[in-house]
C-alpha beads as a LAMMPS data file, in Angstrom:
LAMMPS data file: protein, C-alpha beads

222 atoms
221 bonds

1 atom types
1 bond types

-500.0 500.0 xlo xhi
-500.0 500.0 ylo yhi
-500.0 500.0 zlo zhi

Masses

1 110.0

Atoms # bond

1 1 1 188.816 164.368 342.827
2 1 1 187.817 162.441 345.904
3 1 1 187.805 164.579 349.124
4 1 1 189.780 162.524 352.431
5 1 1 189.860 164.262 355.784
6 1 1 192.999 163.493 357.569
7 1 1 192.098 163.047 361.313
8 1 1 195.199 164.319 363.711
9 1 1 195.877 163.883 367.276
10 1 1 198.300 166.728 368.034
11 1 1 201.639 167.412 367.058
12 1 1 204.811 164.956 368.247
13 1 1 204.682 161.238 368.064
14 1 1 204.622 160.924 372.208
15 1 1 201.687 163.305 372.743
16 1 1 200.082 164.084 369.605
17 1 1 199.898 162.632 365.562
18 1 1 203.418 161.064 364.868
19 1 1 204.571 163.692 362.073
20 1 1 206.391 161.695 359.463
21 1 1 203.090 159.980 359.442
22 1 1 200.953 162.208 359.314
23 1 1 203.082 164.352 356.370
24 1 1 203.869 161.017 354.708
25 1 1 199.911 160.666 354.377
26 1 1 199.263 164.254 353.072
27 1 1 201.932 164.169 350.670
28 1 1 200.988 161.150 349.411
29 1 1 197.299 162.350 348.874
30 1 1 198.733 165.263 347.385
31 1 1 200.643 162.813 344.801
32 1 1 197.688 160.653 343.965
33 1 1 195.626 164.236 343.535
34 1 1 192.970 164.088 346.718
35 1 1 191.812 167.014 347.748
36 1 1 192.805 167.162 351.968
37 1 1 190.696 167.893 354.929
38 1 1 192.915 168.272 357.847
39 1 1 190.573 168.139 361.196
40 1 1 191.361 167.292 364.485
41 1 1 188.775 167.540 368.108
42 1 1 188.823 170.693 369.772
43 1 1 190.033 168.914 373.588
44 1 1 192.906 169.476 376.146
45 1 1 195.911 167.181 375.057
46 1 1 196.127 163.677 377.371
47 1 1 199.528 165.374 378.504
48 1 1 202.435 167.198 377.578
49 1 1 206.159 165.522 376.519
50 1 1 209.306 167.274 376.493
51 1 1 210.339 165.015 373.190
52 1 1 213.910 165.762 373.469
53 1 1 214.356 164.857 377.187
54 1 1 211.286 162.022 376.992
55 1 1 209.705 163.390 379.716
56 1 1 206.158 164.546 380.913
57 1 1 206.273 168.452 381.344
58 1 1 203.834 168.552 384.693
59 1 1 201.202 171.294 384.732
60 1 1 201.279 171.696 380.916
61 1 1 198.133 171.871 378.623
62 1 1 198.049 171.916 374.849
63 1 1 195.018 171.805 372.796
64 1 1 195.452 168.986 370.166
65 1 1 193.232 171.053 367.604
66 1 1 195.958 174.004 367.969
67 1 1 198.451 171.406 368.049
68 1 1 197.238 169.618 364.829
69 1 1 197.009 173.066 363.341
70 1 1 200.946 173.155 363.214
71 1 1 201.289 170.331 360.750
72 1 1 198.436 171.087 358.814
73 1 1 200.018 175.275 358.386
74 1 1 196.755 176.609 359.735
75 1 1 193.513 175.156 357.099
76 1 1 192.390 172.637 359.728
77 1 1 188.534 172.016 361.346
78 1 1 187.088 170.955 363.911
79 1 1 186.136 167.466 363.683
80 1 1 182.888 167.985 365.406
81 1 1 182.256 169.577 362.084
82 1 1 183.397 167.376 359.641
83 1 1 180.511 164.665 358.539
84 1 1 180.952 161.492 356.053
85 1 1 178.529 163.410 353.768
86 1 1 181.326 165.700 353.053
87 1 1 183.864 163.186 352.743
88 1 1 184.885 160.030 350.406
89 1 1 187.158 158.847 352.800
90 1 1 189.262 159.199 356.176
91 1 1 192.667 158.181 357.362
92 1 1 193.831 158.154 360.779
93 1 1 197.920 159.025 361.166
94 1 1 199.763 157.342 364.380
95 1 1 201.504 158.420 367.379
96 1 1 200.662 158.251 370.784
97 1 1 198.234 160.854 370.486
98 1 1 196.056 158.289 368.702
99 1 1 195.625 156.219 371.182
100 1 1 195.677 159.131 374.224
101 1 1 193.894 161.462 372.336
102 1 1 191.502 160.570 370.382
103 1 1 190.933 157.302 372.504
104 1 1 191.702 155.716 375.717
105 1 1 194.146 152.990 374.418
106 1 1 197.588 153.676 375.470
107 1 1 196.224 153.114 379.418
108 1 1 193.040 150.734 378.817
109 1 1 193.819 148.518 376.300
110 1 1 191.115 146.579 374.596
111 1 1 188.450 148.788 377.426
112 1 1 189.650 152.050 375.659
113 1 1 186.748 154.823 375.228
114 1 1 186.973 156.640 372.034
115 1 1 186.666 160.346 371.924
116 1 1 182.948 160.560 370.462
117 1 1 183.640 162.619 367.733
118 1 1 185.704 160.261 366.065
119 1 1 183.351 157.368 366.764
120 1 1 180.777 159.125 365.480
121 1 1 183.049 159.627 362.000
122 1 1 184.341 156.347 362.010
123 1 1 180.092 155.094 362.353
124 1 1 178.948 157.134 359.384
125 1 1 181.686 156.153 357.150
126 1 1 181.512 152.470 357.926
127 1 1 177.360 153.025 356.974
128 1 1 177.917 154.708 354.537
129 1 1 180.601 152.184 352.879
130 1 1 183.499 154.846 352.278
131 1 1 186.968 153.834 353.435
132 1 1 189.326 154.161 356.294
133 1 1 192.690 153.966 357.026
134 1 1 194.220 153.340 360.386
135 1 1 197.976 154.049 360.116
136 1 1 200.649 152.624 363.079
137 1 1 198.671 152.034 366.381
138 1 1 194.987 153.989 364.977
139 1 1 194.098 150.288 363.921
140 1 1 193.880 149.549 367.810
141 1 1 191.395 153.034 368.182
142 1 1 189.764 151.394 364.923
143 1 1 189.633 148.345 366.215
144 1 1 187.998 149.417 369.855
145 1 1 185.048 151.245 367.782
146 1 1 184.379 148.536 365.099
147 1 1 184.601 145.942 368.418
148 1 1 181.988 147.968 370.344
149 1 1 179.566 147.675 366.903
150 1 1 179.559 144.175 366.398
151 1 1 181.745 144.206 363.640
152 1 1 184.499 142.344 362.849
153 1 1 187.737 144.375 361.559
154 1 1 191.088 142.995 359.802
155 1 1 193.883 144.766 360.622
156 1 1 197.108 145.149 361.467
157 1 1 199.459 147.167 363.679
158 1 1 202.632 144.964 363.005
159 1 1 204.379 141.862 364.607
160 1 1 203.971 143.682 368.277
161 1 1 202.131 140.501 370.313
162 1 1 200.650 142.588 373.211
163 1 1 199.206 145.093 371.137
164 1 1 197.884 142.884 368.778
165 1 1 196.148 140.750 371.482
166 1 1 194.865 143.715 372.860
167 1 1 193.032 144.401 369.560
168 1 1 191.869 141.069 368.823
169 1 1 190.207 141.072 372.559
170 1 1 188.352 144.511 371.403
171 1 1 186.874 142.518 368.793
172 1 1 188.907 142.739 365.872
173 1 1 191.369 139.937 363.829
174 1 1 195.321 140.968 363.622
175 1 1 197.403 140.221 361.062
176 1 1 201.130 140.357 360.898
177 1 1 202.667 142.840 358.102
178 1 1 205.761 144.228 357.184
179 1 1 206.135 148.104 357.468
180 1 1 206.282 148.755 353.907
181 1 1 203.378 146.802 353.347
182 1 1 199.107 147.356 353.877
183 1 1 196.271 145.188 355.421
184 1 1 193.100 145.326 353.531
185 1 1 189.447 144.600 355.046
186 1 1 187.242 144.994 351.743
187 1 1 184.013 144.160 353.229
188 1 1 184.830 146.959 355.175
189 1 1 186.819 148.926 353.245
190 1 1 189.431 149.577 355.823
191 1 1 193.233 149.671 355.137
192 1 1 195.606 149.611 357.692
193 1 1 199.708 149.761 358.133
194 1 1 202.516 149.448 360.678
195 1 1 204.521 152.674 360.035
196 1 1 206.138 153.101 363.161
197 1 1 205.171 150.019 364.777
198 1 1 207.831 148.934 362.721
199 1 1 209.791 150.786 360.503
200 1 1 212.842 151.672 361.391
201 1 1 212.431 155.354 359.653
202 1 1 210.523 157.377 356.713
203 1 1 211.499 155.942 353.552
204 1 1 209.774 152.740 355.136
205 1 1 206.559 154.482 356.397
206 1 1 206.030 156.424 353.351
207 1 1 206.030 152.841 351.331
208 1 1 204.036 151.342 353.757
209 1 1 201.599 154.985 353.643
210 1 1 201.426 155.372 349.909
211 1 1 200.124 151.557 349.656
212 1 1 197.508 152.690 351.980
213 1 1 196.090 156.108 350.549
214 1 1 196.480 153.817 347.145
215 1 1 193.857 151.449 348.246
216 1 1 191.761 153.807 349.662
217 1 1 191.565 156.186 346.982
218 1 1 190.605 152.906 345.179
219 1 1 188.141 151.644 347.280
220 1 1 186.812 155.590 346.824
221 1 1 186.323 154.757 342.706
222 1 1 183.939 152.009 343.261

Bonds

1 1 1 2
2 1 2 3
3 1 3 4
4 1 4 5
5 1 5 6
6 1 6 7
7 1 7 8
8 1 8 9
9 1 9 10
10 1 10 11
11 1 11 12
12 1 12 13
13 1 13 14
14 1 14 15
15 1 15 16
16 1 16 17
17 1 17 18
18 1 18 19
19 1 19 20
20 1 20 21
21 1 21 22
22 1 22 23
23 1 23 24
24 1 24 25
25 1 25 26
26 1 26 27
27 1 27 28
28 1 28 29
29 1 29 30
30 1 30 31
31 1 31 32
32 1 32 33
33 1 33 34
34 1 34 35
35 1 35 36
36 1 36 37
37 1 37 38
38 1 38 39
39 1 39 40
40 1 40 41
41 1 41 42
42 1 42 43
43 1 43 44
44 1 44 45
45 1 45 46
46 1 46 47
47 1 47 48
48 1 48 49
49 1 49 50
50 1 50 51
51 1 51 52
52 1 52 53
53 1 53 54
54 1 54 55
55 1 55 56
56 1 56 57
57 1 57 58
58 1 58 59
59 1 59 60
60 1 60 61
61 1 61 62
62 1 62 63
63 1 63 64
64 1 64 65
65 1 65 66
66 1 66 67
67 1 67 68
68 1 68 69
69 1 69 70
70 1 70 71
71 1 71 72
72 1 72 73
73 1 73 74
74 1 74 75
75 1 75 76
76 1 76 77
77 1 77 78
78 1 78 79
79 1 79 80
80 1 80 81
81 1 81 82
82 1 82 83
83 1 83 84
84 1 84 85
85 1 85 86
86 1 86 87
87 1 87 88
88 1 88 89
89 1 89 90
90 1 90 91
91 1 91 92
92 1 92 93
93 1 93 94
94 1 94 95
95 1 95 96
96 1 96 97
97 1 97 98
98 1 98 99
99 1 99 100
100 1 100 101
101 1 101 102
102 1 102 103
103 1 103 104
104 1 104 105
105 1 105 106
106 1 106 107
107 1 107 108
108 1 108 109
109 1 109 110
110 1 110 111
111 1 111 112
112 1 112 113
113 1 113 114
114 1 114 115
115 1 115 116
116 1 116 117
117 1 117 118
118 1 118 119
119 1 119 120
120 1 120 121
121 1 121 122
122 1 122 123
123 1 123 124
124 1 124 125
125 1 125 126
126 1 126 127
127 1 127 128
128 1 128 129
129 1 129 130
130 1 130 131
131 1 131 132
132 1 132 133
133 1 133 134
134 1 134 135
135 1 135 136
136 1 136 137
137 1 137 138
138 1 138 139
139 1 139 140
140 1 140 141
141 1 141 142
142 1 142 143
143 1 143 144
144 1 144 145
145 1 145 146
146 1 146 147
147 1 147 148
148 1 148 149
149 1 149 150
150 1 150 151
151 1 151 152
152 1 152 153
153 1 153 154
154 1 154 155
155 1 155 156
156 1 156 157
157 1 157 158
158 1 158 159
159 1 159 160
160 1 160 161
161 1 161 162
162 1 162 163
163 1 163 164
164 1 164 165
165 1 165 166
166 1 166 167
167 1 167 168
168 1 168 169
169 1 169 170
170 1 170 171
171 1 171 172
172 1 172 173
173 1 173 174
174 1 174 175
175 1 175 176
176 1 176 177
177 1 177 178
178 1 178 179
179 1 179 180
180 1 180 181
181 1 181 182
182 1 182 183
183 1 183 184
184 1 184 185
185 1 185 186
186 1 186 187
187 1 187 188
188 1 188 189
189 1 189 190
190 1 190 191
191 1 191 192
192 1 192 193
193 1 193 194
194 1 194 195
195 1 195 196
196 1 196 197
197 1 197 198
198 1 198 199
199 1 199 200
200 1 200 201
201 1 201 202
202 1 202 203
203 1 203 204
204 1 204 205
205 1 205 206
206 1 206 207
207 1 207 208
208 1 208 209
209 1 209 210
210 1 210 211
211 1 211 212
212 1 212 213
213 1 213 214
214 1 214 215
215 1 215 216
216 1 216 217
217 1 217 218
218 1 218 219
219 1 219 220
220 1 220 221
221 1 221 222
């Protein structure tokens, strides 16, 4: 039974890991029989949103490891702990704590710093050949980290041109896909897919999802 960790960014889709994502993703892994690692970095949120008014709540602080413990009902590490030894795979959920979060993205673009935990992670599973997935706008986090390495990543994060510009001036090639669909980089082994980028609500991301844990539990096999 290949082991995946599951890498969340908080909880809510405008600070943290979007949740239909990130519950698409486990229940998927839970349908193909992985066995789940939910981790997340022990840091103070970016910010705080109100999600039902849209709005920053000023003075606020959340912890996105207590955050990310919400979705995953309480068995979730640290991700300072979590190695690729430990691990046949990783897959990164969306939402906006993706790219505030764990990276620099949403206000820095293709110059985006990565949190260095999750560099780290993402390093040791691209040297050690095991695969990732990058789900909604993680390919752009993905894309910053593989850029900064030298290497050259296919993904995608959708048909959205700015975004995808951005990524391709971190380094990395975009390519268009539908929401329900996947992106594959086998020399790297990394699958991506729009989700949210895209789809216009679960039944679409969970196609688009279950492609991706799919392929990576397949790349996992070889």
């Amino acid at each position: 039974m290949p082991k995946v960790a599951v890498v969340l960014s908080g909880c809510g889709f405008l600070d943290g890991a979007e949740i239909h994502e990130a519950v698409c993703t486990l229940l998927a892994l839970d349908q193909y029989g992985a066995d789940v690692l939910c981790c997340a970095p022990d840091i103070p949120q970016a910010d705080v949103i109100n999600h039902m008014a849209q709005a920053l709540l000023v003075g606020e602080s959340r912890n996105v490891l207590v955050e990310s413990a919400r979705i995953a009902r309480g068995q979730i590490r640290d991700l300072a702990e979590v190695s690729a030894d430990e691990i046949d795979a990783v897959i990164f959920p969306g939402g906006f704590g993706a790219a505030k979060n764990l990276c620099t993205f949403a206000t820095d673009g293709a110059e985006c710093q990565v949190n260095p935990e999750v560099t780290r992670l993402v390093q040791q599973m691209l040297q050690a050949g095991k695969p990732i997935g990058a789900i909604c706008i993680a390919p752009a986090m993905i894309a910053c980290i593989l850029g900064q390495a030298g290497v050259k990543a296919t993904l995608t994060i959708g048909r959205d041109k700015d975004t995808a510009a951005a990524i391709e001036a971190a380094g990395a090639q975009h390519r268009q896909c539908a929401a329900d669909d996947i992106v594959v980089d086998e020399p790297n082994k990394l699958v991506s897919t729009p989700a949210y980028m895209l789809a216009g609500g679960p039944a679409e991301v969970f196609a688009g999802v279950s492609k991706l844990v799919n392929r990576v539990l397949e790349f996992c096999e070889r």
